[in-house]
MISELO-486462 format. One record per atom (N, C-alpha, C): z, y, x. Coordinates in steps of 0.02 Angstrom, whole numbers, plus 50000, padded with zeros to 5 digits. Layout:
! residues N
ZYX...
This chain:
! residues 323
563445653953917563295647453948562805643553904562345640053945561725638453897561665631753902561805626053853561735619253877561095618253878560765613453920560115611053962560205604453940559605601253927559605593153935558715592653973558755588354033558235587854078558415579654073557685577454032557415568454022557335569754104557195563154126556985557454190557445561954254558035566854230558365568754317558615562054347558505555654340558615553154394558135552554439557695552954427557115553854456556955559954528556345559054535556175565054586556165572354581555595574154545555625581754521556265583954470556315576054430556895579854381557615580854422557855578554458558235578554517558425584254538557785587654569557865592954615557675597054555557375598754507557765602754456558295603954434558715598754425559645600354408559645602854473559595603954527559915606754574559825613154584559135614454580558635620354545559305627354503559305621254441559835625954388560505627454418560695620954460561355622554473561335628554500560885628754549561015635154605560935640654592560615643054517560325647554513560365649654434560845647054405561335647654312561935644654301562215645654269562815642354252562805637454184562195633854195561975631454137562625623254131562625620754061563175616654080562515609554053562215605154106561715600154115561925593854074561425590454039561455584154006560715579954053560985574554090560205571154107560155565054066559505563854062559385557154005559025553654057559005547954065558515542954117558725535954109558465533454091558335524854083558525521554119558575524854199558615520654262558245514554263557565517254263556865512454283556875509754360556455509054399556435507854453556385515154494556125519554454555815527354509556635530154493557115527454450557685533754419558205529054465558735533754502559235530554534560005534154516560365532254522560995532954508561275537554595560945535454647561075537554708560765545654718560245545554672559915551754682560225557654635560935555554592561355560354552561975561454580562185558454634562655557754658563005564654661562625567754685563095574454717562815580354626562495576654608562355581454556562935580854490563185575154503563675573854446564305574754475564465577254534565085576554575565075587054571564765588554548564755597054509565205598254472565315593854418565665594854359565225597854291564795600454307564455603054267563835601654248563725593354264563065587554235563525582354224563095579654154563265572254136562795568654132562995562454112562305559654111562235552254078561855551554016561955547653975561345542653977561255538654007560865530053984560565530353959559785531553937559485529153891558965529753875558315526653849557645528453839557455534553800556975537453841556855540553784556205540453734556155534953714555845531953679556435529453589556955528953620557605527953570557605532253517557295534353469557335537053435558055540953418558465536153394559155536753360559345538253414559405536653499560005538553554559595546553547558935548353570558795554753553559085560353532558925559153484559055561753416559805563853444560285560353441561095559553457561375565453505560865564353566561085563953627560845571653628560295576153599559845580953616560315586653561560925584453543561125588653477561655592953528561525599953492561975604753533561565609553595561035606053620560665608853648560115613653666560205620253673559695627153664559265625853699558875621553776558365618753808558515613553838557655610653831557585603453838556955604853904557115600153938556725601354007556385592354009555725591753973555415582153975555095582154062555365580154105555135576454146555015567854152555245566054116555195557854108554515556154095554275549554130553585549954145553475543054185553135537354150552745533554195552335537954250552415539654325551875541854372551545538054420551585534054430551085530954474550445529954442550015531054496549355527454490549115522854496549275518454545549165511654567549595506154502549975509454497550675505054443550115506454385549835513154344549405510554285548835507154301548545507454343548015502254354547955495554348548625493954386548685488154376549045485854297549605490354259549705488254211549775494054165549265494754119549385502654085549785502954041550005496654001550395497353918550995499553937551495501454003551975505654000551925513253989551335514354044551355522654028550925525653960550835520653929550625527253858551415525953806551505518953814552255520753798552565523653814552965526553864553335528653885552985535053875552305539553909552105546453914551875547253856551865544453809551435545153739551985544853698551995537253664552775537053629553165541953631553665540353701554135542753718554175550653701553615554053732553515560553717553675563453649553305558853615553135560453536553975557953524554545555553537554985555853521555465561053555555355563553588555665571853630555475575653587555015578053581554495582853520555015581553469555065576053444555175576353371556025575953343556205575853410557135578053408557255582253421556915586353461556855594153486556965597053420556355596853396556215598653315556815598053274556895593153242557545590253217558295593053229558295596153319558885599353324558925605053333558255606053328557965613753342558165617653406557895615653446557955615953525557675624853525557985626553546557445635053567556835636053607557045633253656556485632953708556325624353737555895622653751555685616453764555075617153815555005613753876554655614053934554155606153954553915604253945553475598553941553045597654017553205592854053552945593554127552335589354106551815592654139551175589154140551125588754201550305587454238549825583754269549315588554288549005591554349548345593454355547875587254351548145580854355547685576654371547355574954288547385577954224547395580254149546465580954166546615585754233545835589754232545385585754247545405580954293544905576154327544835577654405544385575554433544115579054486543515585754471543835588954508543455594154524542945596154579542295596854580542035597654672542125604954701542105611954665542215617254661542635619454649542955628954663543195630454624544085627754593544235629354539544905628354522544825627654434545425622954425545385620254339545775625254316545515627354287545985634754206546345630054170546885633654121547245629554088546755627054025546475631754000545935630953962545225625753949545175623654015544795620654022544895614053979544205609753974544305601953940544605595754000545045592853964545365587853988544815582754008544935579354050544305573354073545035568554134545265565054083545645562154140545145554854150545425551654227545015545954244545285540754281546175539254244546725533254264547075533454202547175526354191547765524854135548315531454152548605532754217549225538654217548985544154184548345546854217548245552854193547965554154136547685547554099547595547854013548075549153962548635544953978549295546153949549615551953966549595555954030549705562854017549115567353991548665566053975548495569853945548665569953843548705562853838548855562153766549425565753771549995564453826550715566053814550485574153790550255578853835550125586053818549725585053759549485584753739549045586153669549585583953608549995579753626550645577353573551215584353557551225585653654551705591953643551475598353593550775600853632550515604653585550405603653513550415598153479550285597953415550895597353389551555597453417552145599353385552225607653372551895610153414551825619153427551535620953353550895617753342550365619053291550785616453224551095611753237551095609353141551715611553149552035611753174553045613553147553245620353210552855624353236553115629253264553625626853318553765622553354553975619953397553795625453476554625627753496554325631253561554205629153627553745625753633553615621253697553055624353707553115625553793552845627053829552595620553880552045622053900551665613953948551485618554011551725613654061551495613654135551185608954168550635610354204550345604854252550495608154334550595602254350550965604854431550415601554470550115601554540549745598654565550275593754601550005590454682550655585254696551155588054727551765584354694552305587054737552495582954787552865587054832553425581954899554125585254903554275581654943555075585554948555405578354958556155581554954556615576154960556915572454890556915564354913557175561354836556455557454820555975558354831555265554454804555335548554819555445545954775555245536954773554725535654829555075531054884554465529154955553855525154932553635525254876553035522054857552465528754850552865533354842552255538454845551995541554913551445546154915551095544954984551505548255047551885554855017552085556855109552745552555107553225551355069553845547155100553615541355122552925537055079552615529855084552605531655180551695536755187551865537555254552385539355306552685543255283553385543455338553605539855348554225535255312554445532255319554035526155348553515522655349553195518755366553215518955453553065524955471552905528955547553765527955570554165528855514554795529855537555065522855565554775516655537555035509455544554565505855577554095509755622553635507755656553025502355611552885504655563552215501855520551655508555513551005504855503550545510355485550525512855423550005517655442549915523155379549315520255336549585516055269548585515955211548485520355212547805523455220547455529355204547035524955157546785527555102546305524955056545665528955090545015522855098544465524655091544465530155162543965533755164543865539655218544295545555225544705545155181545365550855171545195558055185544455558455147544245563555131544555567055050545025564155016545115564954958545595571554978545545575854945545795584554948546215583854859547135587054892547445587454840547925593354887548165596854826548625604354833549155602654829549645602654888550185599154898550805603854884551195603754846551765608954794552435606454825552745608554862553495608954884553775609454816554055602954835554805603254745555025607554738555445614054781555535617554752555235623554733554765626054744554155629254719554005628254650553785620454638553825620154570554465619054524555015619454548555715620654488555675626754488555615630854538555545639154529554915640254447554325638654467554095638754420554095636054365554375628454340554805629354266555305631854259555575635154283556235638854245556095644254254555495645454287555395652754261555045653154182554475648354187554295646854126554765644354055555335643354066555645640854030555925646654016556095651654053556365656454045555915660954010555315661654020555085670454006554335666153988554095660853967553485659253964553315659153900552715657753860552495659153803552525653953763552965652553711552745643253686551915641853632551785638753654551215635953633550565634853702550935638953759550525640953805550585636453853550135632953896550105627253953549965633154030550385630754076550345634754144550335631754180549855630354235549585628354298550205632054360550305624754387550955626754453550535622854510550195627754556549865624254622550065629554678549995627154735550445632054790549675633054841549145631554833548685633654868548595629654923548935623054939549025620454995548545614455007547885615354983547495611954967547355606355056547295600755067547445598455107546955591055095546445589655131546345582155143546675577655180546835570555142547445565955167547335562955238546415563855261546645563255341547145567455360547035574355360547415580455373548165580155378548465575655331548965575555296549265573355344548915565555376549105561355410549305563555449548715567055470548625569955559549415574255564549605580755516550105582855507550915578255537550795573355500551225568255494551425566255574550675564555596550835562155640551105565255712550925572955713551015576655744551825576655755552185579055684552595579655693553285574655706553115567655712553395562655733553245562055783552495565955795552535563455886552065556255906551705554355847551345550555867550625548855862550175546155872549385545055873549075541855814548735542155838547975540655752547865534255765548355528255807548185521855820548545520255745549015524655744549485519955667549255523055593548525524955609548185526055528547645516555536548095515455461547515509355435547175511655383546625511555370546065513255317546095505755289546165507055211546145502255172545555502955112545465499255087544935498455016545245505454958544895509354970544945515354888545065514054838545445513354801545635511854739544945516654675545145509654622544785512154577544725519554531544125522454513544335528654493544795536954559544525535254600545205538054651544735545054638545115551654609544635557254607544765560154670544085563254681543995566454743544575573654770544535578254719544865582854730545245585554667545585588554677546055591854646546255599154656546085605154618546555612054616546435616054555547025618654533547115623354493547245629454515546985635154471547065640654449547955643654447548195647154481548715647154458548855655754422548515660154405548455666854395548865667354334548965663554305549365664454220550185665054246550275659554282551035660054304551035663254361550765665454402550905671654439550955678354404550575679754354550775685554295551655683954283551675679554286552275680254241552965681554296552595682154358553145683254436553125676654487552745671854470553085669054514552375667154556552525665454629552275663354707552505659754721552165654554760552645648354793552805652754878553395648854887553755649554958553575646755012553415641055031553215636355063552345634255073552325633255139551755628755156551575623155160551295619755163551215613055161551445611055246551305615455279551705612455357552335614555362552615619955344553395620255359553745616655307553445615255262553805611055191553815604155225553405600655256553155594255282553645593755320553815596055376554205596055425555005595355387555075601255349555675600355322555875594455283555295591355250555245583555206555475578955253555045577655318555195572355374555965572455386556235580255416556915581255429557415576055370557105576455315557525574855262557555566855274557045564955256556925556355267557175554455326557305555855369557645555555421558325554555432558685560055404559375560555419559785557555345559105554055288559535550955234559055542655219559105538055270559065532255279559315529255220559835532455222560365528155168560175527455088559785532955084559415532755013558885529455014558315531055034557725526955057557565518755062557935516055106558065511555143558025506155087558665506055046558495499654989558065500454950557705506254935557135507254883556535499154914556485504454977555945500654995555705492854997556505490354995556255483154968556225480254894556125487054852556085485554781555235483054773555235478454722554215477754722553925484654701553435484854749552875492254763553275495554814553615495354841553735500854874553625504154938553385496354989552825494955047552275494655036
């Protein structure tokens, strides 16, 4: 039996990772999460009603709770993460704290308790926009938002725990994910749910912007595979090929609710908004893994979700940002 500790599972991706493990080890789970505005107590519900997750309060920025809390533990799974884009724009001094700092204090308790394996979630958005082609892991970083600057410092922090103290962390950049559990401020629950309560859809700008849309569980498949059998020092690209422009997205959307292109509003583009987005994924396919899902049968199955769980959703949305 292998104890696990996964930073930000109250969250989205970290979320549907404990569920990930549950289903698929007998690992016995520690989650760490602050319970920010994106981390909910509703979204652990059934994960702590297992018996076999706990889940302890606290920044991880805390040095000393760290340190405390990470002892006993053979892997550490960092999903915790200022992510929005619009949220660093408007105010950046949280996310280099939190993705910078914070990081650099995971790293350095890992270390300290000598974690075995350690998994560090990154960002394709690290790469920039791309007009061609696909970003290698290799490639130079060029991020172009307060979010995606701070993940990129965050990865260059991880890696330089690898380099000076032999630290076994492994780094992933995932392109975007969906699924169930996403905070309704991000774009397909934002749009769904919007369509769902009879409001329109923002599209930024001409919604020509092209991003590779990753079913959550696709990418927990691929960190724990990586966590499992991946190389430390080594960064792996998780994209599902589902490369998709957000008219497209819409149109998707709207199809499958059943309704017309009267309820897309085109709004003003946000600053910096990169055009496109895709990675390479050939390193972690060496290592076994393929995503499952398409971006339309995954979509469909997302809507199903938002749908039949109101009850989660519902109060988010009157938190500030979340309309």
């Amino acid at each position: 039996m292998t104890r696990t500790l996964v930073t930000g599972a109250a969250g989205f991706i970290g979320s549907n990772f404990v569920r990930h493990l549950l289903a698929t080890t007998d690992d016995e789970i520690t989650i760490v999460d602050s319970l920010t505005y994106a981390g909910n107590e509703s979204t652990m519900i059934d994960l702590l009603q297992t018996g076999r997750v706990s889940f302890v309060q606290t920044d991880i920025c805390d040095s000393s709770a760290m340190l405390e809390v990470m002892k006993g533990h053979r892997c550490v799974v960092h999903f915790a993460a200022e992510s929005h884009v619009d949220r660093s724009i408007a105010d950046s001094e949280v996310f280099f704290h939190t993705n910078c700092f914070g990081t650099n204090v995971v790293m350095d308790s890992a270390r300290k308790c000598e974690v075995e394996r350690i998994v560090h979630i990154g960002t394709d958005e690290v790469y920039g926009s791309i007009e061609t082609g696909s970003s290698l892991e290799t490639d130079p970083l060029d991020p172009r938002s307060p979010y995606s600057a701070s993940k990129a410092g965050s990865d260059l922090i991880a890696s330089a725990y690898f380099h000076t103290f032999g630290l076994p962390v492994m780094i992933t950049r995932c392109t975007n994910n969906f699924g169930p559990f996403q905070y309704p401020e991000k774009a397909i629950p934002l749009f769904a749910t919007n369509l769902m309560t009879n409001r329109n859809v923002p599209l930024y700008g001409d919604g020509l912007h092209q991003r590779d849309w990753l079913y959550v569980d696709d990418h927990c498949s691929g960190v724990s595979l990586v966590l499992q059998s991946g190389e430390p020092g080594e960064v792996y690209n998780i994209g599902a090929g589902n490369e998709t422009r957000n008219i497209d997205l819409v149109r998707m959307l709207l199809e499958i609710l059943g309704l017309d292109e009267s309820r897309i509003e085109h709004v003003a583009d946000r600053p910096g908004h990169d055009r496109r987005y895709s990675v390479d994924t050939s390193k972690i396919n060496a290592l076994g893994w393929a995503r499952r899902f398409s971006v339309q049968s995954a979509l469909a199955t997302t809507v199903e979700w938002y749908a039949q769980n109101e009850w989660w959703w519902e109060p988010l949305r009157s938190k500030k940002g979340a309309t």
